[in-house]
C-alpha angles and dihedrals in degrees: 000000000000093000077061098057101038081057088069105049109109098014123120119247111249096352102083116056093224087069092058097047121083143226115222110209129189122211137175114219128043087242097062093036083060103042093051091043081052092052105034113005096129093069108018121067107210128210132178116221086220119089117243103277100017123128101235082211091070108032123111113178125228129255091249096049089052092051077046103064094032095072086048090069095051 
């Protein structure tokens, strides 16, 4: 995330292509999806890994949903 913001300083808003396209970032809990929507949320799309209700307590992902995401950090 601050890599992601020290790459903007300096550019020029809306003449340079890096500043249109977006990060998509993946958090856990509600508190970290909105702190990085708060600091970066023009340029990042933020998803939870959670689905909407469940107690991230108790939550164990699937095989399937780690392979998942997985294939989404390569």
């Amino acid at each position: 995330m601050v890599a992601s913001l020290l790459a903007r300083c300096g550019t020029d808003e809306g003449t340079s292509k890096a500043t249109k396209d977006t990060l998509t970032i993946y958090t856990t809990i509600f508190p970290l999806e909105d702190f990085v929507k708060k600091i970066d949320g023009d340029f990042v799309e933020v998803k939870s890994i959670f689905p909407p209700g469940v107690d991230a307590h108790k939550y164990e992902p699937t095989a399937k949903i780690m392979v998942d995401i997985e294939k989404l950090l390569h």
